[in-house]
C-alpha positions in Angstrom: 25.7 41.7 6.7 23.9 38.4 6.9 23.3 37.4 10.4 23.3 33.8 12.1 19.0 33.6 11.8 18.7 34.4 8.5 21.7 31.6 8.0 20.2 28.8 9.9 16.8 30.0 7.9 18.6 29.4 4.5 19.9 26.5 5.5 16.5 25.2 6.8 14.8 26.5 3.0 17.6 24.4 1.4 19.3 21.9 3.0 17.5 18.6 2.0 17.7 19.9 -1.8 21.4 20.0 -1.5 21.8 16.7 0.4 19.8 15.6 -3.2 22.1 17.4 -5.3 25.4 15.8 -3.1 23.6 12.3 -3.1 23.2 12.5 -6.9 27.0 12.2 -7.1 28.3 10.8 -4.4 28.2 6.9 -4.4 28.3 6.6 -0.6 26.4 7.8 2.4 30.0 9.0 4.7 31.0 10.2 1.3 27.5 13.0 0.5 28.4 13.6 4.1 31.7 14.9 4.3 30.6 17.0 0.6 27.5 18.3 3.0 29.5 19.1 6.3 32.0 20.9 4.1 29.8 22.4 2.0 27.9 24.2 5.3 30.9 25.1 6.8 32.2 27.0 3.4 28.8 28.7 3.3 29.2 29.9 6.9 33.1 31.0 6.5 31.6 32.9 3.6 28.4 34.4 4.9 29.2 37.7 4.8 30.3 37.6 1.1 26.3 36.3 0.6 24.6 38.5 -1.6 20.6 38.2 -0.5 19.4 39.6 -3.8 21.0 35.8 -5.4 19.2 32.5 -4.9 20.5 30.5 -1.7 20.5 27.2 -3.3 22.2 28.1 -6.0 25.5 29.1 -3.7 25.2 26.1 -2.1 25.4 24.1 -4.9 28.2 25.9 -6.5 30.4 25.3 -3.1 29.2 21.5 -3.2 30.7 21.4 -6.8 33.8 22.7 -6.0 34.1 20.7 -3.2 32.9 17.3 -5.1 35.5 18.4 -7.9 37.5 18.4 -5.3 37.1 15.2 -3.4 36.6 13.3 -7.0 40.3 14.4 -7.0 41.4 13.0 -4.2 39.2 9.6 -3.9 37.6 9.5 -7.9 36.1 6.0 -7.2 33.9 7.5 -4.2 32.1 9.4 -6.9 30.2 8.7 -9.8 30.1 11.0 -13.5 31.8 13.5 -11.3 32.7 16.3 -14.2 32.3 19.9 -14.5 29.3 19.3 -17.3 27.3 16.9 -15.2 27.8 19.2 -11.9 26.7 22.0 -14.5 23.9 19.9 -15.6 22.4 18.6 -12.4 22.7 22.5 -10.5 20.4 23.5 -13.8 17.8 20.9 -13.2 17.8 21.7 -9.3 17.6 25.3 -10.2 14.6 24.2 -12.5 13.0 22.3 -9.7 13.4 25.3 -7.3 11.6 27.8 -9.7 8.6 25.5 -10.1 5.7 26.2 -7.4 5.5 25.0 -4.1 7.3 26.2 -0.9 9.7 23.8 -0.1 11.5 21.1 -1.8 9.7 19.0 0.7 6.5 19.5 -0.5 7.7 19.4 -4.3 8.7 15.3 -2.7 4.9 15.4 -1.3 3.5 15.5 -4.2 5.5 13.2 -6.3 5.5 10.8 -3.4 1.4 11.3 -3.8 1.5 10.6 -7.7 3.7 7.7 -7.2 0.9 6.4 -4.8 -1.5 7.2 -7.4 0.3 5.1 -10.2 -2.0 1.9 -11.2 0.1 -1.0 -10.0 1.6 -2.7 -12.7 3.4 0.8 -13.1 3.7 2.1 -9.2 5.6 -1.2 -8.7 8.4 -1.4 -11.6 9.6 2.6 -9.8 9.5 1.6 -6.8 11.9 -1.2 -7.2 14.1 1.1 -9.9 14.1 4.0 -7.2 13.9 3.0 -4.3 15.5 -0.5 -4.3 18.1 1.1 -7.4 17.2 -2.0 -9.4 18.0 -1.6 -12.9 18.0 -4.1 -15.7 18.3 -7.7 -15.4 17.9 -7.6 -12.0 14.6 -5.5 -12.4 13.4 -7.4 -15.0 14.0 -10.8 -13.4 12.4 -9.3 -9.8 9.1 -8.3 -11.9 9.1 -11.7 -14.0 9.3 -9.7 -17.4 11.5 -9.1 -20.2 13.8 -6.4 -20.5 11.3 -4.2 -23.1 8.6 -4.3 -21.3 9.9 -3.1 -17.6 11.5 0.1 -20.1 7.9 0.4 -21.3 6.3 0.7 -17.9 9.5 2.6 -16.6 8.7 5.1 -19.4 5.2 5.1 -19.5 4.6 5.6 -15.3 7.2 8.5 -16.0 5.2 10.2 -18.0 2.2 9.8 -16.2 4.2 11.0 -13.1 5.4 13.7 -15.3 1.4 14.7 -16.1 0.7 14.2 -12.8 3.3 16.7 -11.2 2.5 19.7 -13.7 -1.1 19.2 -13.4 -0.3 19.4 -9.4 1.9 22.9 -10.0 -0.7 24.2 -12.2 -3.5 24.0 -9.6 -0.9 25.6 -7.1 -0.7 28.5 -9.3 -4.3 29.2 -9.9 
């Protein structure tokens, strides 16, 4: 039987990856909220159905579906691509992201906040402003003073450079 502890430990391994996974979907802060509060309080009703052997994160995100499906029921415009596939699809690439080394989804942010920081300039600025501002398009291109084509080029080209970056980081971890 699971015990209170090894809850609030499982919840501490795994809770910012799930607010990620809700905030994926959910178009609104008070929306990922009430998905998150409900989402903990379905895992705690349920902890003694938990089965340790099985990945945490996982369960989490399986009640956060349900519960998005949900909600996207009840308010659909609070949500955005809210479908059983993408739900399907985004829980696969968390689940990806979890198997990959490092402790905690914190430091997997670390270290793609540290390549990001690395990025020469002319591509550091164009993901800042897509990712962190949400800037897409015209308004990105008009921000940076470039045409359409070449903010996709540098979008594309820092992404892959992040990409190197973040293996080259997880390979050194595993050595």
């Amino acid at each position: 039987m699971a015990t209170k502890a090894l809850f609030e430990k499982l919840v501490r391994e795994n809770a910012n990856m799930l607010i990620a996974y809700i905030r994926s979907i959910a178009r609104n802060d008070a929306s990922a909220d009430d998905v998150f509060q409900d989402t903990m309080l379905t895992a705690w009703r349920r902890l003694d159905d938990y089965d340790e052997g099985r990945p945490f994160g996982f369960r989490l995100r399986g009640i956060a579906a349900r519960i998005l499906l949900a909600h996207h029921r009840k308010v659909a415009r609070g949500f955005s691509l809210c479908d059983e596939q993408t739900l399907d699809y985004l829980s696969q690439r968390f689940e990806a992201l979890h198997r990959q080394s490092g402790d905690t989804f914190d430091e997997k942010l670390d270290a793609l906040r540290d390549c990001v920081d690395k990025l020469p300039e002319r591509y550091r600025h164009p993901i800042k402003l897509r990712y962190e501002e949400d800037l897409r398009g015209d308004r990105l291109a008009q921000r940076l003073g470039l045409a359409d084509e070449t903010v996709k080029k540098r979008l594309q080209r820092a992404r892959a450079r992040l990409l190197d970056c973040i293996s080259r980081k997880m390979a050194a971890v595993e050595a």
